[in-house]
RODREN-405187 format. One record per residue: residue in three letters; y, z, x of N, C-alpha, C in turn. Coordinates in steps of 0.1 Angstrom, whole numbers, plus 5000, padded with zeros to 4 digits. Example, Ala and Ser with C-alpha at 12.3 -4.5 7.8 and 13.67 -1.06 7.14 Angstrom:
! RODREN-405187
ALA; 4943; 5078; 5132; 4955; 5078; 5123; 4967; 5078; 5132
SER; 4978; 5071; 5128; 4989; 5071; 5137; 5000; 5079; 5129
This chain:
! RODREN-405187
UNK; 9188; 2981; 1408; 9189; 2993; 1400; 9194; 3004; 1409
UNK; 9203; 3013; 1405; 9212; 3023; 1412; 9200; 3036; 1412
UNK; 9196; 3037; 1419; 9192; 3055; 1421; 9194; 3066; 1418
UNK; 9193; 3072; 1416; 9197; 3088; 1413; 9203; 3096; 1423
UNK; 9197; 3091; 1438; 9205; 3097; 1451; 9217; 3089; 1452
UNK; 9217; 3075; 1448; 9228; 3065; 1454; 9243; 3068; 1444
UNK; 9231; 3073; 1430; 9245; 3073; 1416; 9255; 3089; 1423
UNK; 9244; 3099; 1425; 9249; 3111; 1428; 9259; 3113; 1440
UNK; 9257; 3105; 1448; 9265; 3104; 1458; 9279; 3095; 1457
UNK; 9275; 3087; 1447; 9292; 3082; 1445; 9299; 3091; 1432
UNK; 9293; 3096; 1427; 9299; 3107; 1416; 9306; 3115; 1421
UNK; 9299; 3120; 1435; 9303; 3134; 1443; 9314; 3127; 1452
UNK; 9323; 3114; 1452; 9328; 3110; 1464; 9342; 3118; 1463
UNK; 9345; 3123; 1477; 9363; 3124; 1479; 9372; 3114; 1478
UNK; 9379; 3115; 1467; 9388; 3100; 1473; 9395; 3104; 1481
UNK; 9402; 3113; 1486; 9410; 3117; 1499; 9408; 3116; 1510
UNK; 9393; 3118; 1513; 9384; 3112; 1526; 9380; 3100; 1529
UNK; 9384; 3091; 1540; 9381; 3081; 1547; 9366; 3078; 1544
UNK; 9363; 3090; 1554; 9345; 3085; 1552; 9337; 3088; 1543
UNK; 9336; 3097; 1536; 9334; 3098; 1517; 9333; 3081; 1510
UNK; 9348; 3079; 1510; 9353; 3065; 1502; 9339; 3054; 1510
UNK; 9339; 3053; 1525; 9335; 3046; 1528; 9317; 3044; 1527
UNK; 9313; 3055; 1530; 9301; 3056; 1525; 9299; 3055; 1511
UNK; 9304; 3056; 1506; 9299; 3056; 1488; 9306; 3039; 1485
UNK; 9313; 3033; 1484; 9317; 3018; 1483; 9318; 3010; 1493
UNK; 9319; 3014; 1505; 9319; 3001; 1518; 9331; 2992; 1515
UNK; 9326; 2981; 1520; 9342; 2973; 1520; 9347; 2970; 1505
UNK; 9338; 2972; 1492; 9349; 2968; 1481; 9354; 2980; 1478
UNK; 9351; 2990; 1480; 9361; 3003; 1485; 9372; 3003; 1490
UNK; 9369; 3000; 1502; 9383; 2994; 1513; 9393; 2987; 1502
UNK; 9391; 2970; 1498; 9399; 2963; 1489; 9400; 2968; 1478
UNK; 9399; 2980; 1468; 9401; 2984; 1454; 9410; 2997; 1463
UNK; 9408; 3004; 1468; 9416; 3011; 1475; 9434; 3007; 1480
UNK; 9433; 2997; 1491; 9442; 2990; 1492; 9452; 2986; 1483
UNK; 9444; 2981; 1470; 9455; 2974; 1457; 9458; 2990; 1457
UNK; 9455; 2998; 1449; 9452; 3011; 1440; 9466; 3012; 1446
UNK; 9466; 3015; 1457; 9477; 3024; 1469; 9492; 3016; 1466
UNK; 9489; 3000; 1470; 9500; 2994; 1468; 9503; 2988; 1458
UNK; 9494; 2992; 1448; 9500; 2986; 1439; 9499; 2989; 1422
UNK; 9496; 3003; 1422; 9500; 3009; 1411; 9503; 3022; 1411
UNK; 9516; 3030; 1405; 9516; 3044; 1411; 9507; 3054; 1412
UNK; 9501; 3056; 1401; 9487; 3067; 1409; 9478; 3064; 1414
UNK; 9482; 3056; 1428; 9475; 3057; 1439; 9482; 3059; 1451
UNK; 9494; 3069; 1451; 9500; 3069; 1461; 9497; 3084; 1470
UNK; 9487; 3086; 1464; 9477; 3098; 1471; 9467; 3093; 1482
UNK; 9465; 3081; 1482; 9452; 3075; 1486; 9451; 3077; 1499
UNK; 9445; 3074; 1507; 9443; 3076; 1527; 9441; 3065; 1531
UNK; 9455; 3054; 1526; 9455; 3042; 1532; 9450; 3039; 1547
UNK; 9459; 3041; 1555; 9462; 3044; 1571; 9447; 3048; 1579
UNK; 9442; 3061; 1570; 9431; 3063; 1578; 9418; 3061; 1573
UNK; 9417; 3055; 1558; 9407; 3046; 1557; 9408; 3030; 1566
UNK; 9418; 3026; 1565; 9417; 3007; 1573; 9410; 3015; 1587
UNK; 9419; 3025; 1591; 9414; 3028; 1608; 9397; 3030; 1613
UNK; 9395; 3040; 1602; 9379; 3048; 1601; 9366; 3030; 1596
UNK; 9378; 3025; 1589; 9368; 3013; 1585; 9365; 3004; 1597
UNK; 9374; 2998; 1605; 9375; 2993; 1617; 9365; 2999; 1623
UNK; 9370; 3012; 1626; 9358; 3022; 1633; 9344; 3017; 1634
UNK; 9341; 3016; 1619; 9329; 3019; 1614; 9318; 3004; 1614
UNK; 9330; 2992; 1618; 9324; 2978; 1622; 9311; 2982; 1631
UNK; 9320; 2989; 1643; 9311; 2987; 1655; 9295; 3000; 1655
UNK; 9297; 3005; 1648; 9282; 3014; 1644; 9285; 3030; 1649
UNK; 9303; 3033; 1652; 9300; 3041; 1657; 9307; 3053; 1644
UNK; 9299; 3058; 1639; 9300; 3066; 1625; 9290; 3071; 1619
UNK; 9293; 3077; 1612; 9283; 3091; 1607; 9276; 3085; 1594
UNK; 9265; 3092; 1590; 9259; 3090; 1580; 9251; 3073; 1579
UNK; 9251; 3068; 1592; 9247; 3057; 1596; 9255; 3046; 1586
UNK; 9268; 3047; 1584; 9273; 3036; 1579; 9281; 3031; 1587
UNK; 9274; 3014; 1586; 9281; 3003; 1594; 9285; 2994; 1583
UNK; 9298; 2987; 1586; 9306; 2978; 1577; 9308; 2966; 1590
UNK; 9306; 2956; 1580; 9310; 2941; 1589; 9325; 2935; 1591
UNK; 9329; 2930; 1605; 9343; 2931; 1607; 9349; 2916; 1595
UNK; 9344; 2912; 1593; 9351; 2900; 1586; 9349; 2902; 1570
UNK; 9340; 2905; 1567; 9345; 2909; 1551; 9353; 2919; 1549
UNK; 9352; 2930; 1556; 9364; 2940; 1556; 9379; 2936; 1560
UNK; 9381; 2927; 1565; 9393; 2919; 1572; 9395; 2912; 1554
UNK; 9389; 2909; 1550; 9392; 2901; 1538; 9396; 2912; 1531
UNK; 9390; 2921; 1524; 9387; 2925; 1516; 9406; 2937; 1518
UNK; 9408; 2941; 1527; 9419; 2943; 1531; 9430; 2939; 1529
UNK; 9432; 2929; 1533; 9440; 2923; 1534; 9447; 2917; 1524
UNK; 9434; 2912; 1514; 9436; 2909; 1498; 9439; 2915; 1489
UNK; 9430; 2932; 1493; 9435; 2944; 1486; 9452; 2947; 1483
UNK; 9458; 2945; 1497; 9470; 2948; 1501; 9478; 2942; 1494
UNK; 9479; 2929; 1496; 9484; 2921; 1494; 9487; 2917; 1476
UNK; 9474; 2916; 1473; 9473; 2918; 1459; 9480; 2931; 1450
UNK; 9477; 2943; 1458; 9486; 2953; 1449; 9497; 2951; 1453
UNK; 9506; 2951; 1463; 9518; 2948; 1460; 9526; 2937; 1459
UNK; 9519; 2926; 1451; 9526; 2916; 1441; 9522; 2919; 1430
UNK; 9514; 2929; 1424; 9506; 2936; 1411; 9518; 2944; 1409
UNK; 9524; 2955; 1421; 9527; 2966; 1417; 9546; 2958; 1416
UNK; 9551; 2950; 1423; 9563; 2942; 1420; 9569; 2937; 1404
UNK; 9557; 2927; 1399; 9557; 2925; 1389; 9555; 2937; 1376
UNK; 9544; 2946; 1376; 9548; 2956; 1372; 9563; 2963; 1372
UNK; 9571; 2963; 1381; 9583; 2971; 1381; 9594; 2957; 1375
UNK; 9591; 2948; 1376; 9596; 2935; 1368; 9600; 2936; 1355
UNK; 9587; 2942; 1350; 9588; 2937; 1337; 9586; 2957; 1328
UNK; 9582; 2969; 1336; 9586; 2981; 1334; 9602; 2979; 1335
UNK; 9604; 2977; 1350; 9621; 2987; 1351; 9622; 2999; 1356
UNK; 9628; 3003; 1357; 9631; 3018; 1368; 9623; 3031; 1357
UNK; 9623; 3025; 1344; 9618; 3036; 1333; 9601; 3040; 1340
UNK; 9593; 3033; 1345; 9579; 3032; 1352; 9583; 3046; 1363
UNK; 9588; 3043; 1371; 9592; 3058; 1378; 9600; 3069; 1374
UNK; 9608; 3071; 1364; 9613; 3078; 1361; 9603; 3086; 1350
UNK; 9596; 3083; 1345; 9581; 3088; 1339; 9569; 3095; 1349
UNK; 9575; 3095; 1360; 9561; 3100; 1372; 9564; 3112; 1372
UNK; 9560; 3125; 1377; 9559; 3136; 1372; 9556; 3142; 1387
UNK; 9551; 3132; 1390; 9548; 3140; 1411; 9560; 3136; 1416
UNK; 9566; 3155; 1426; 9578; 3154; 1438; 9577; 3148; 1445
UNK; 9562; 3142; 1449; 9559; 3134; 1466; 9564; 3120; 1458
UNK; 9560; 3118; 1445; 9567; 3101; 1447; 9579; 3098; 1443
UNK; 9586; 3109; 1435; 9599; 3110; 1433; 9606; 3105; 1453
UNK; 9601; 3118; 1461; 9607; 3114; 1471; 9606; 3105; 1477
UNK; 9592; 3098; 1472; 9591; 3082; 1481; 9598; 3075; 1478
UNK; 9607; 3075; 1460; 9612; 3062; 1454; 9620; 3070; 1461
UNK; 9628; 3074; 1464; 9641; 3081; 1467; 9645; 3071; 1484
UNK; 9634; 3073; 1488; 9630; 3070; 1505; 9632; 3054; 1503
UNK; 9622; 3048; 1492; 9623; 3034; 1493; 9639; 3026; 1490
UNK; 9645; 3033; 1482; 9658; 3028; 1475; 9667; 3031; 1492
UNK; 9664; 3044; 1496; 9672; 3042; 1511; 9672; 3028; 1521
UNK; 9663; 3025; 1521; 9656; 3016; 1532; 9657; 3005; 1523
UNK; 9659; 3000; 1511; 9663; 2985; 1508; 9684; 2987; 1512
UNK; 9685; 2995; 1510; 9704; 2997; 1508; 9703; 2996; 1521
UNK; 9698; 3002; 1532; 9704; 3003; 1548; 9703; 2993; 1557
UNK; 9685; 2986; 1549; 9679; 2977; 1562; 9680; 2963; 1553
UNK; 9683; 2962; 1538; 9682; 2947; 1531; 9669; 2947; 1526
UNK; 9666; 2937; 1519; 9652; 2931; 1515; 9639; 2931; 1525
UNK; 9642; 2924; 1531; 9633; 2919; 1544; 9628; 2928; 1547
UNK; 9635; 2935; 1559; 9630; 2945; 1566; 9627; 2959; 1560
UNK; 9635; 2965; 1548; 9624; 2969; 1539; 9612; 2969; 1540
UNK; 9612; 2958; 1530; 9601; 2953; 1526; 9587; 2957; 1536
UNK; 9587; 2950; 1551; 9581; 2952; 1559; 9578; 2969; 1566
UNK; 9591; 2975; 1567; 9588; 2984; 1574; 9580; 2998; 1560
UNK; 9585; 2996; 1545; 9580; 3006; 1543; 9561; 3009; 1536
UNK; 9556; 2994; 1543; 9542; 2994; 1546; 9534; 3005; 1557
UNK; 9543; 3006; 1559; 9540; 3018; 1575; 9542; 3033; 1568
UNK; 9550; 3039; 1561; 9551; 3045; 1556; 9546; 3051; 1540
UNK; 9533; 3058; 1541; 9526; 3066; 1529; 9535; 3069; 1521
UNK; 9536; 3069; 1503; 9541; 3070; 1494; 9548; 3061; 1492
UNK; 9558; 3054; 1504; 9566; 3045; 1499; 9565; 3033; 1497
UNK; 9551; 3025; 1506; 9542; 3018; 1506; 9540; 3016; 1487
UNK; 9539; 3027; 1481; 9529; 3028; 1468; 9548; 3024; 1457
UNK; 9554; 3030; 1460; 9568; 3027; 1451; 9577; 3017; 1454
UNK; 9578; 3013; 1463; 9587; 3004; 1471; 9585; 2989; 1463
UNK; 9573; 2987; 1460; 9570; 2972; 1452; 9572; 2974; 1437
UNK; 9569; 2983; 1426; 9580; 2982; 1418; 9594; 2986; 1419
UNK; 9596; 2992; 1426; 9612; 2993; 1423; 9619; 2981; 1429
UNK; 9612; 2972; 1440; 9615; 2959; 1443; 9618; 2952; 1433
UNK; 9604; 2952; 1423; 9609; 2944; 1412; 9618; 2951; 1400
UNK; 9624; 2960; 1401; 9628; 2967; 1393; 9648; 2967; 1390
UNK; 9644; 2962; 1410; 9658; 2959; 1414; 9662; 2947; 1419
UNK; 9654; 2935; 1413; 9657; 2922; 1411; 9657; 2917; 1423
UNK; 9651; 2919; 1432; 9643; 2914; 1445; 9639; 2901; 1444
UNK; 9645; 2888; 1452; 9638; 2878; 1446; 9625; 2874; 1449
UNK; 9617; 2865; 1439; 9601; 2867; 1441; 9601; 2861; 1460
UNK; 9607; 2850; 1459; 9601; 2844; 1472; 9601; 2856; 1484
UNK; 9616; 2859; 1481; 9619; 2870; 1496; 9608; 2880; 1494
UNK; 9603; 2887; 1484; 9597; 2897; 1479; 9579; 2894; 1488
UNK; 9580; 2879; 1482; 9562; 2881; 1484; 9563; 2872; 1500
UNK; 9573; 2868; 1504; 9571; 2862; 1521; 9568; 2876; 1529
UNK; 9579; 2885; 1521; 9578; 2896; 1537; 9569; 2906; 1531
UNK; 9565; 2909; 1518; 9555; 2915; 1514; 9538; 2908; 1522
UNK; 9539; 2899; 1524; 9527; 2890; 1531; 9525; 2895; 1546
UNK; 9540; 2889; 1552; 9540; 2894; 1567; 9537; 2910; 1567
UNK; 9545; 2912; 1557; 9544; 2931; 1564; 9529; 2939; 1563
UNK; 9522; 2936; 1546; 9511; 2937; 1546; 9497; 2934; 1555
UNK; 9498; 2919; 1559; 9489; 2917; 1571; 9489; 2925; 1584
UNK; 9500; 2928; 1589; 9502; 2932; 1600; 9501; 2953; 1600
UNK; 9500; 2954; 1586; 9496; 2968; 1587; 9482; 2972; 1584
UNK; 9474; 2961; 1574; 9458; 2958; 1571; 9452; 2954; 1581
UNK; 9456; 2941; 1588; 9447; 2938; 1594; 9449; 2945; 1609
UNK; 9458; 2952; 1615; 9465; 2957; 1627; 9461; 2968; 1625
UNK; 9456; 2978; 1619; 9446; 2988; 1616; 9434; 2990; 1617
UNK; 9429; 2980; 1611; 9419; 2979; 1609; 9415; 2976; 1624
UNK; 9419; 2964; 1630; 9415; 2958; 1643; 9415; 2970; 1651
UNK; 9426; 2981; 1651; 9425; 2993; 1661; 9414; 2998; 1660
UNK; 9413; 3000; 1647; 9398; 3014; 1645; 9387; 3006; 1654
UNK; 9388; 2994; 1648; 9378; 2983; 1664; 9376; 2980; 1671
UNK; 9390; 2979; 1679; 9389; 2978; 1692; 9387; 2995; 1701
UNK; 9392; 3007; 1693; 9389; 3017; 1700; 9373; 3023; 1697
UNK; 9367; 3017; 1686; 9350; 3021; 1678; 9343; 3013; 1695
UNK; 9346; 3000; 1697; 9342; 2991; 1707; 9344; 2998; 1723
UNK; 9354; 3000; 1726; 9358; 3007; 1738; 9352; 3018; 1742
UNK; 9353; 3030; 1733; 9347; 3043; 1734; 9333; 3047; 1725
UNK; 9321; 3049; 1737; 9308; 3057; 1732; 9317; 3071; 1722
UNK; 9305; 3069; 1708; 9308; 3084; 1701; 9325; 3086; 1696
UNK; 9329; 3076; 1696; 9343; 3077; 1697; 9344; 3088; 1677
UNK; 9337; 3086; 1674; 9339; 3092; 1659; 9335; 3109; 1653
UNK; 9330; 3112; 1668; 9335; 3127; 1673; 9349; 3129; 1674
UNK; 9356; 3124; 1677; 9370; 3126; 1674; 9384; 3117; 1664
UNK; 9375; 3119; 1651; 9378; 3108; 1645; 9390; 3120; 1637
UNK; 9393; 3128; 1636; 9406; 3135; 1629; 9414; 3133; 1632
UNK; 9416; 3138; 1651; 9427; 3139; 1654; 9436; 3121; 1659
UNK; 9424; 3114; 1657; 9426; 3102; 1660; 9434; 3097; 1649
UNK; 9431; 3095; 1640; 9435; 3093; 1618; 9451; 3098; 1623
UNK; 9447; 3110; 1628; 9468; 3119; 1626; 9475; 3111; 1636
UNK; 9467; 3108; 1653; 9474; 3103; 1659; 9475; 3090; 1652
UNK; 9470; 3082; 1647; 9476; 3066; 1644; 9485; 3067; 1630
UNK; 9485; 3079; 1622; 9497; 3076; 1612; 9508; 3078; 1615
UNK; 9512; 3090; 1630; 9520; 3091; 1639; 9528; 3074; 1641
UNK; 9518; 3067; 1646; 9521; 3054; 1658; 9525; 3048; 1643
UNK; 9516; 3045; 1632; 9522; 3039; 1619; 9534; 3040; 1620
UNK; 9541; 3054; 1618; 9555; 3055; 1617; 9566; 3053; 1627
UNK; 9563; 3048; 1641; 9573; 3046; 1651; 9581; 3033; 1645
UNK; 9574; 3020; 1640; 9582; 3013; 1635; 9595; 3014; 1627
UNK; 9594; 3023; 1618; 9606; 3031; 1605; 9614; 3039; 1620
UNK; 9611; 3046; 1623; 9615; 3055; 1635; 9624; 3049; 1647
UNK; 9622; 3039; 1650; 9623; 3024; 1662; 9640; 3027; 1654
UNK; 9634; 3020; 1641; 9648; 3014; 1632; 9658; 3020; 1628
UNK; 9652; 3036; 1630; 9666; 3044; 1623; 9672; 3047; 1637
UNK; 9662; 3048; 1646; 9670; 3049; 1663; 9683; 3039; 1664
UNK; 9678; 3030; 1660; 9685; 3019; 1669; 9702; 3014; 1653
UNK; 9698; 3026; 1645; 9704; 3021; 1636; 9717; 3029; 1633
UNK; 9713; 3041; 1638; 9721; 3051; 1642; 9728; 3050; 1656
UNK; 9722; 3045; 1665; 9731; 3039; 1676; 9739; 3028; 1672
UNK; 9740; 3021; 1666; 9753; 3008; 1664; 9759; 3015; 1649
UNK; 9760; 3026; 1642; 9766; 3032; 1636; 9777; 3039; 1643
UNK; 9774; 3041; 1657; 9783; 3054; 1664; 9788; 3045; 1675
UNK; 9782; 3030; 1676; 9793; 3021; 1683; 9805; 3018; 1674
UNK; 9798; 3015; 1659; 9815; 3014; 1650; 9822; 3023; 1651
UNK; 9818; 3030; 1647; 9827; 3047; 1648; 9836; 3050; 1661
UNK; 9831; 3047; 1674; 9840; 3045; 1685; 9845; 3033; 1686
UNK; 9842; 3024; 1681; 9850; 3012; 1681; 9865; 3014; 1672
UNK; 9860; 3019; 1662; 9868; 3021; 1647; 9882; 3033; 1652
C-alpha cells in the first residue's frame, strides 16, 4: 500500500531533474524515461544524458536522499528503455509520415527534425543513426522521421541497437565508475551532468571535424 509521504513525493516529482525522477521511480523510472525520450515526441524534454549518468552514480551509494539503485537492473532497464523507444518511435513515423512532426508546435524539436534530416543526408543511415543518440532532441525525432523516410527496418534497428547500447549502457557505466573512484563524488554532481553532455557530443563533433576536412581536400583537389 502507497503512503501518503511516498504518494506525495511522486506527485511533487520534477521530470526535468535527474534526482527527483530518480528518487520518486528508481530504475522503472530510468526504463519508462528512456522509451518516453526515444521514442515518442513529447519526451524530447527529458534529461536523458544526465539521468543514465546520476543513475550509475547512484549504484555505488554515493547520492542524496539515501537512494541507492542496483547496477544490473538499471543496466537492463536502460537499455531496453532505449532501445524499445526507438523502434516504437520508428514505426510510429512509419505508419504517421512526416505529418507526426509537422503537427509539433515546439522550436526545440522543429530544430531537432531539421538537425536529424542533416545528419541522415551528410553521414547516410548508419552513422546517423548512431551518432544522433548522443545528441538531445534529435535522439527524440530522428526515429520517426527514420521511419518516415523509408529507412530500411534491418539497417534502422542494427545501428539503432549498436548506437543505443553504447550510449545507455556507456553512461550509465560512467556515472559508475566515477560514483566508485571518487568519495562524495555527488557534491559535484551539476557540473559533472554538463561536463558529460559536453563529452556526449564530441562524437557528432569528431564527425563534422573530420568531415569538413575531406570537403576542403575535394575543393583543392577540384
Amino acid at each position: 500500500m502507497t503512503t501518503p509521504v511516498v504518494l506525495s513525493s511522486q506527485l511533487a516529482v520534477n521530470p526535468l531533474n535527474a534526482q527527483s525522477l530518480l528518487a520518486a521511480f528508481g530504475v522503472l523510472g530510468v526504463g519508462v524515461v528512456m522509451f518516453a525520450e526515444t521514442g515518442l515526441l513529447i519526451g524530447f524534454f527529458l534529461p536523458g544524458d544526465s539521468l543514465l549518468f546520476t543513475a550509475g552514480l547512484l549504484c555505488t551509494g554515493s547520492g542524496q536522499h539515501g537512494v541507492r539503485l542496483s547496477l544490473a537492473p538499471l543496466l537492463a532497464a536502460a537499455a531496453f528503455g532505449a532501445l524499445a523507444g526507438a523502434q516504437c518511435g520508428y514505426l510510429i513515423g512509419r505508419r504517421a509520415g512526416g505529418a507526426l512532426l509537422a503537427r509539433g508546435r515546439s522550436a526545440r524539436l522543429h530544430e531537432g527534425a531539421k538537425r536529424a534530416e542533416e545528419l541522415l543526408a551528410r553521414y547516410g543511415h548508419a552513422k546517423a543513426i548512431v551518432l544522433a543518440r548522443f545528441v538531445p532532441v534529435v535522439r527524440t525525432v530522428l526515429n520517426p522521421l527514420a521511419g518516415a523516410l523509408g529507412v530500411p527496418v534491418r539497417v534502422f534497428t542494427v545501428w539503432q541497437v549498436a548506437g543505443g547500447l553504447g550510449w545507455s549502457v556507456g553512461l550509465t557505466l560512467a556515472g559508475y565508475a566515477l560514483g566508485s573512484s571518487i568519495p562524495n563524488v555527488d557534491r559535484y554532481l551539476l557540473p559533472l551532468v554538463a561536463l558529460i553532455v559536453v563529452l556526449s557530443l564530441l562524437p557528432l563533433a569528431a564527425e563534422l571535424y573530420r568531415s569538413r576536412g575531406r570537403g576542403k581536400e575535394k575543393e583543392v583537389r577540384g
